[in-house]
Every structure is written in structure tokens, then in C-alpha cells.
KOLMARVO-16640 format. One record per residue (C-alpha): y, z, x; residue number from 1. Coordinates in Angstrom, 2 decimals, padded with zeros to 5 digits. Layout:
BEGIN
{Y Y&Z Z&X X&seq NUM} .
...
This chain:
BEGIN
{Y 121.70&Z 078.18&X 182.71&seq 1} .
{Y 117.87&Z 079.21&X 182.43&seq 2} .
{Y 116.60&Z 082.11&X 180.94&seq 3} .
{Y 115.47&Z 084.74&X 183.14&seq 4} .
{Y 111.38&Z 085.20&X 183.77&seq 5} .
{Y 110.20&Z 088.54&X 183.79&seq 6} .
{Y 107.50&Z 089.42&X 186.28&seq 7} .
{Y 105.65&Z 092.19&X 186.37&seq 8} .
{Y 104.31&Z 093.20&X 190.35&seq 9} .
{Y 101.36&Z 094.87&X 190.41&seq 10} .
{Y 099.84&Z 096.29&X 193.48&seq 11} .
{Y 095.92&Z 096.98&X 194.20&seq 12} .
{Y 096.89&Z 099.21&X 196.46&seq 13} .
{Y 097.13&Z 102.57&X 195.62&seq 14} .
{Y 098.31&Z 103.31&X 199.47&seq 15} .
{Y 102.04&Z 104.52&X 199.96&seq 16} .
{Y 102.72&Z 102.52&X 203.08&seq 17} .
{Y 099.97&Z 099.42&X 201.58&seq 18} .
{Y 101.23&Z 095.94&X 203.05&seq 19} .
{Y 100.70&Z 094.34&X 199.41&seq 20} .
{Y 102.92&Z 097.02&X 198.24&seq 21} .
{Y 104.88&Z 095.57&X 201.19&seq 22} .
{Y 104.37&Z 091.91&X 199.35&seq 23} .
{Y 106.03&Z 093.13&X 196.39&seq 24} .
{Y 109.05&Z 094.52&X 197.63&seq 25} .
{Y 109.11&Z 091.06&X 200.11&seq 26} .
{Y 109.07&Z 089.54&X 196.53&seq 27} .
{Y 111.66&Z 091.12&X 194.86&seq 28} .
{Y 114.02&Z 090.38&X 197.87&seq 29} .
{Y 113.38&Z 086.71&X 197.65&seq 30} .
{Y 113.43&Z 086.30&X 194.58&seq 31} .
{Y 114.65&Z 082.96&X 192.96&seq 32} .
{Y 118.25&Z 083.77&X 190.98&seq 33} .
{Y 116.51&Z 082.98&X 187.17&seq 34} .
{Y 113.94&Z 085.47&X 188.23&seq 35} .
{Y 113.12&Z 089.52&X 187.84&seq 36} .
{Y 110.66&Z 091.78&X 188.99&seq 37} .
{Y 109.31&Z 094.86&X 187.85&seq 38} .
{Y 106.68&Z 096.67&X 189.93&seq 39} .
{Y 104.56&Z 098.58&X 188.00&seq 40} .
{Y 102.22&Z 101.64&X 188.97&seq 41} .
{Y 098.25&Z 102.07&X 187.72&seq 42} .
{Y 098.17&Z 105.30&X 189.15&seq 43} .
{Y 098.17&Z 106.81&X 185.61&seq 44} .
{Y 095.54&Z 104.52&X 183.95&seq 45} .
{Y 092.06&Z 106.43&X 183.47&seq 46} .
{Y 088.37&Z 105.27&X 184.07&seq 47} .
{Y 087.86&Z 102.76&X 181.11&seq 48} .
{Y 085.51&Z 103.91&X 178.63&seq 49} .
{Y 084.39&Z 102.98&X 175.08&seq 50} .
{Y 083.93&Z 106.54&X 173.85&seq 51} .
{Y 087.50&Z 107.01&X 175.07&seq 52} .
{Y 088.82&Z 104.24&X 173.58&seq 53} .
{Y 087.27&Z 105.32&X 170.11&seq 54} .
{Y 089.25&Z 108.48&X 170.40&seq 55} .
{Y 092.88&Z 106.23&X 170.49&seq 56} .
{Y 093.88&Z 104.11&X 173.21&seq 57} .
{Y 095.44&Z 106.39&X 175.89&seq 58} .
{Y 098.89&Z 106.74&X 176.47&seq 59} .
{Y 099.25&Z 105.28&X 179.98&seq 60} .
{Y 096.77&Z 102.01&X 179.58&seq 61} .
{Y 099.68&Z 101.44&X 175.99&seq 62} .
{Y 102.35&Z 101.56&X 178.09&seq 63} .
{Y 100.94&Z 099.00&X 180.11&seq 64} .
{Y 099.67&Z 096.32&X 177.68&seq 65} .
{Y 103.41&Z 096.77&X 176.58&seq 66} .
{Y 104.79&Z 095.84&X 180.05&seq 67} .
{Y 102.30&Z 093.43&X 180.15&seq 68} .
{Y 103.72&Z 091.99&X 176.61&seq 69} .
{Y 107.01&Z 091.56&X 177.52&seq 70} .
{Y 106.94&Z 090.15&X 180.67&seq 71} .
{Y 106.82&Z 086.14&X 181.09&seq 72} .
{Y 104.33&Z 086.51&X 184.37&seq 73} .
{Y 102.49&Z 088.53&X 186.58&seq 74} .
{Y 102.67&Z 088.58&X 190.02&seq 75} .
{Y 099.31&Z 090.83&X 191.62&seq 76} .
{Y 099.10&Z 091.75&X 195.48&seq 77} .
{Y 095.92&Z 092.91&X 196.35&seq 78} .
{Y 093.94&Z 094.12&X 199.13&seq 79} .
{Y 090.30&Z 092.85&X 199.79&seq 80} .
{Y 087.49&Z 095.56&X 198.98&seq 81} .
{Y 084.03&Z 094.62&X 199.93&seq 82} .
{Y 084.35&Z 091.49&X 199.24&seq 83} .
{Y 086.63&Z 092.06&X 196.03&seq 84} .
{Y 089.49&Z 093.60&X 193.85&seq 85} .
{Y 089.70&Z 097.46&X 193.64&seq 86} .
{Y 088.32&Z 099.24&X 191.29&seq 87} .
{Y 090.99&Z 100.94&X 189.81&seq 88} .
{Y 092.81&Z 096.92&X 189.38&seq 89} .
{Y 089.72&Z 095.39&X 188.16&seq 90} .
{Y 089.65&Z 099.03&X 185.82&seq 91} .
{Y 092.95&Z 098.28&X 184.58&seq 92} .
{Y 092.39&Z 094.07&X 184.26&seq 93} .
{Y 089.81&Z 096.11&X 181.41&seq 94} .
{Y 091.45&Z 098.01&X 179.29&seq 95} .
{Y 094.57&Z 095.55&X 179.44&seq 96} .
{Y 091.83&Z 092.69&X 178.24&seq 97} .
{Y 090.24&Z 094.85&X 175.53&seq 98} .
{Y 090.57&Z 094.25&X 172.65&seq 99} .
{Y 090.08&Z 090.67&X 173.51&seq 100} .
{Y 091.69&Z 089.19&X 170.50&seq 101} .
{Y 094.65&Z 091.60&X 170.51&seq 102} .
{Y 095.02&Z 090.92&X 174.96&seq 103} .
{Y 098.07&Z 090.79&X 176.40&seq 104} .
{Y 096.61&Z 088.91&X 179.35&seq 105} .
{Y 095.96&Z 086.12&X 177.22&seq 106} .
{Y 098.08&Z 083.38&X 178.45&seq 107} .
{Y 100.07&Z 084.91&X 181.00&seq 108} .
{Y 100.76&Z 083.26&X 184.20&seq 109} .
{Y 099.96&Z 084.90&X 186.93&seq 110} .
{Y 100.22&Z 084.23&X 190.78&seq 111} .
{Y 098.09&Z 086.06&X 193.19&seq 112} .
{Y 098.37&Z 086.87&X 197.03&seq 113} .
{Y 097.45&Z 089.88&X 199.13&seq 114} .
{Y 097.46&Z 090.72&X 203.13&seq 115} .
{Y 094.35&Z 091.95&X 204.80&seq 116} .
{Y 091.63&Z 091.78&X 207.90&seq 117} .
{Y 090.48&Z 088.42&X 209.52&seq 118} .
{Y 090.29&Z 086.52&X 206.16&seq 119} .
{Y 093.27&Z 087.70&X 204.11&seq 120} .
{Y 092.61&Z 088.43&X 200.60&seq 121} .
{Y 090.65&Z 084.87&X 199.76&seq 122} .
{Y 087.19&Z 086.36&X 198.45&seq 123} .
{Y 089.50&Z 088.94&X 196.52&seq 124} .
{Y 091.68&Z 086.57&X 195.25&seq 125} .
{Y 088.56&Z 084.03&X 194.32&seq 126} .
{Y 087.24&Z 087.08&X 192.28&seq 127} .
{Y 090.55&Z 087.74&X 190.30&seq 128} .
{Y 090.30&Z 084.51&X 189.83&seq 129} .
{Y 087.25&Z 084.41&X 188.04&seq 130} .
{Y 088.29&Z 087.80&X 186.16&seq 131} .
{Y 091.27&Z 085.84&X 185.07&seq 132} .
{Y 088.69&Z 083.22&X 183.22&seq 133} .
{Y 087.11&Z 085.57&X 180.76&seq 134} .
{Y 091.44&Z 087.56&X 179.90&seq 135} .
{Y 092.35&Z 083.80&X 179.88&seq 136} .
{Y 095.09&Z 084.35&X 182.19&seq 137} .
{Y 096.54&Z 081.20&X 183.54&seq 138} .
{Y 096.26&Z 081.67&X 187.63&seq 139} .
{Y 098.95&Z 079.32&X 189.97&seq 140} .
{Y 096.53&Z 077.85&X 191.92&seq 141} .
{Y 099.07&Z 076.53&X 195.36&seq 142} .
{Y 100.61&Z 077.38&X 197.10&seq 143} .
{Y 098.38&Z 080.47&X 197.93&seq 144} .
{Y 099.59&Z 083.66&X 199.85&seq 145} .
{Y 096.62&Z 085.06&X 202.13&seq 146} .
{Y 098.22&Z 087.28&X 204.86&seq 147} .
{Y 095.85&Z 087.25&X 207.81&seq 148} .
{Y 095.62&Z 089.86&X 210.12&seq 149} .
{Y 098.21&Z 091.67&X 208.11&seq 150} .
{Y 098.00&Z 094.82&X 211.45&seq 151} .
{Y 100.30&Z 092.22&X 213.16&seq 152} .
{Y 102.61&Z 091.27&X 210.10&seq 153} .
{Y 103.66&Z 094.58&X 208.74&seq 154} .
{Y 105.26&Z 097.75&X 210.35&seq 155} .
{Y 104.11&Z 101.45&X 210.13&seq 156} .
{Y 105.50&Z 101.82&X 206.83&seq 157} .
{Y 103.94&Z 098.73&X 205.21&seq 158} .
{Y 107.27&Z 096.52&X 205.63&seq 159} .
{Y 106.49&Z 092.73&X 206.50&seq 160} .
{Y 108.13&Z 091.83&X 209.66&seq 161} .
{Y 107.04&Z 087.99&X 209.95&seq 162} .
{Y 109.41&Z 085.15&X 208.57&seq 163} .
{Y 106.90&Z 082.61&X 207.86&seq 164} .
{Y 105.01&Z 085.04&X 205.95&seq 165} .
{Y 108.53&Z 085.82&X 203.94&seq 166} .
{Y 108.71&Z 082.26&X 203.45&seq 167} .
{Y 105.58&Z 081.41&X 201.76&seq 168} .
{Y 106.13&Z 084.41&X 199.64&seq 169} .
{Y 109.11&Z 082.88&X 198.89&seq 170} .
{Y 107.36&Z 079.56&X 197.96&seq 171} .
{Y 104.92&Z 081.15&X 195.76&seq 172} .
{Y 107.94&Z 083.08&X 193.48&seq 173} .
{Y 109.27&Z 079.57&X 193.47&seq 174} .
{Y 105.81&Z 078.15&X 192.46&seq 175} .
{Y 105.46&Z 080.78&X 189.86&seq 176} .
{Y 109.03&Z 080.33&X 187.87&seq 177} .
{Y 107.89&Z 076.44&X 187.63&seq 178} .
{Y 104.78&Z 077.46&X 186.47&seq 179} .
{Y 105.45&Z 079.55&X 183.51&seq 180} .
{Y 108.45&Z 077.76&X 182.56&seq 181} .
{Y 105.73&Z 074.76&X 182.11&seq 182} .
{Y 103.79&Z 077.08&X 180.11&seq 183} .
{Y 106.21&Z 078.36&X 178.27&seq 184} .
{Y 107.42&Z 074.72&X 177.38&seq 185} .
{Y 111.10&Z 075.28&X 178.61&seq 186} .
């Protein structure tokens, strides 16, 4: 029997009814057997900020680097923002990575997808990406989840209604347990 990968899901959507929150809960209903997943909220994390960081790392942003720490993989839906992550994600990508040395990101799989406008997610995704460079996270490059024209995939309440879409969720959960059981060496 394999061991069991943790995931943790991470939303940038700080929306109640968000279709990548919609994503996440896709994922944890087809998820592979060897596999669990965790969503986790940054509603709590503050605005990153030396000074506060001098004082004592805050309660909230500890709690995360420990989720962060025990899980085997991270699984991040995000919206696209201007051509980008949210704030608050990319705010909470930076006090997870800081210290550098002492980064939980460092090494962690991670797969990324996200449901939007005309383009899906890709510039977002292309800039978590290159944010996951510099934390040294390890990003599963195919197969890639980029909801287009997510108004006709998801209902009122941010549930995904389309099969194929639940499918190549599917595939990238899949994707992802291979991945970080080859990183993991198991």
C-alpha cells in the first residue's frame, strides 16, 4: 500500500462563492485513494512587513508555514488579477518564503490551476510560476488546468458543473501524487 500525500489547497480567492474555491472542493472529490486534501484559509495572514516581523513572527503566517511543513504538496487555485496572482496569495507566498533558509516552500511540489475570463488563469499561473523560482518550489508543469470562460462552467454558488473540466482536474491530482512521490524518492 502507498503512503498517503498530504496536500494542502489553497485558494486566491478570497470570494465565498469563487470558482477556484469551486476547484478545490472539485479536487477533494476526485481525489486519487493514496491522496488527502486540506484546504486552507489566508484570510487571517496580515500585510507582510519587516518591522512586523522583527516584533515575532505573527501567529496566523506560523500556523501556516506549519501546514505548509507537514504537508507532502500544494495544490493552489487561483484567479487571474491584472495580469497576475492576488495580492493577498503573492502576500502570503512572502512571509511563507521568509526566512529563506528556514522556507517551508523549499522543495514542495506544487500543482497550479485556476478558472477565469477568456484566457483562464495562464498569465497568473506563468507568474506563480516564476514566484515559485526564487521559494524553490517544484511546479508540475502538465497537464495544466486553465478553466476558460469559467461564467459557463460553474453555478451561482461557485460549484463546477462541466465533466471535462472535472476530468482534467482529476488528471492533474493524478499528475501531482506521481510527481511528489518522484520527489520524494518513493
Amino acid at each position: 500500500m502507498k503512503d498517503i500525500i498530504n496536500v494542502i489547497g489553497i485558494s486566491g480567492s478570497l470570494r465565498k462563492n469563487s470558482v477556484n474555491r469551486g476547484l478545490l472542493r472539485t479536487a477533494q472529490e476526485v481525489l486519487p485513494d493514496d491522496m488527502v486534501l486540506e484546504m486552507y484559509e489566508l484570510t487571517n495572514i496580515p500585510l507582510y512587513n519587516e518591522d512586523l516581523m522583527a516584533t515575532g513572527i505573527p501567529e496566523a503566517v506560523k500556523e501556516f508555514k506549519a501546514k505548509i511543513a507537514a504537508a507532502d504538496a500544494l495544490l493552489i487555485a487561483t484567479p487571474e488579477y491584472n495580469y497576475s496572482i492576488p495580492g493577498f496569495l503573492k502576500n502570503a507566498i512572502d512571509w511563507a518564503s521568509r526566512p529563506p533558509k528556514e522556507s517551508p516552500l523549499n522543495d514542495k511540489p506544487i500543482a497550479i490551476m485556476g478558472a477565469g475570463g477568456i484566457m483562464g488563469t495562464s498569465r497568473a499561473q506563468a507568474h506563480l510560476r516564476q514566484v515559485a523560482v526564487f521559494t524553490n518550489m517544484h511546479p508540475l508543469n502538465k497537464p495544466e488546468v486553465q478553466v476558460q470562460r469559467a461564467w459557463e462552467k460553474f453555478d451561482a454558488e461557485g460549484n463546477l458543473t462541466d465533466e471535462q473540466t472535472r476530468e482534467s482536474v482529476r488528471h492533474l491530482l493524478v499528475a501531482l501524487d506521481a510527481w511528489t512521490r518522484r520527489l520524494k524518492g518513493c
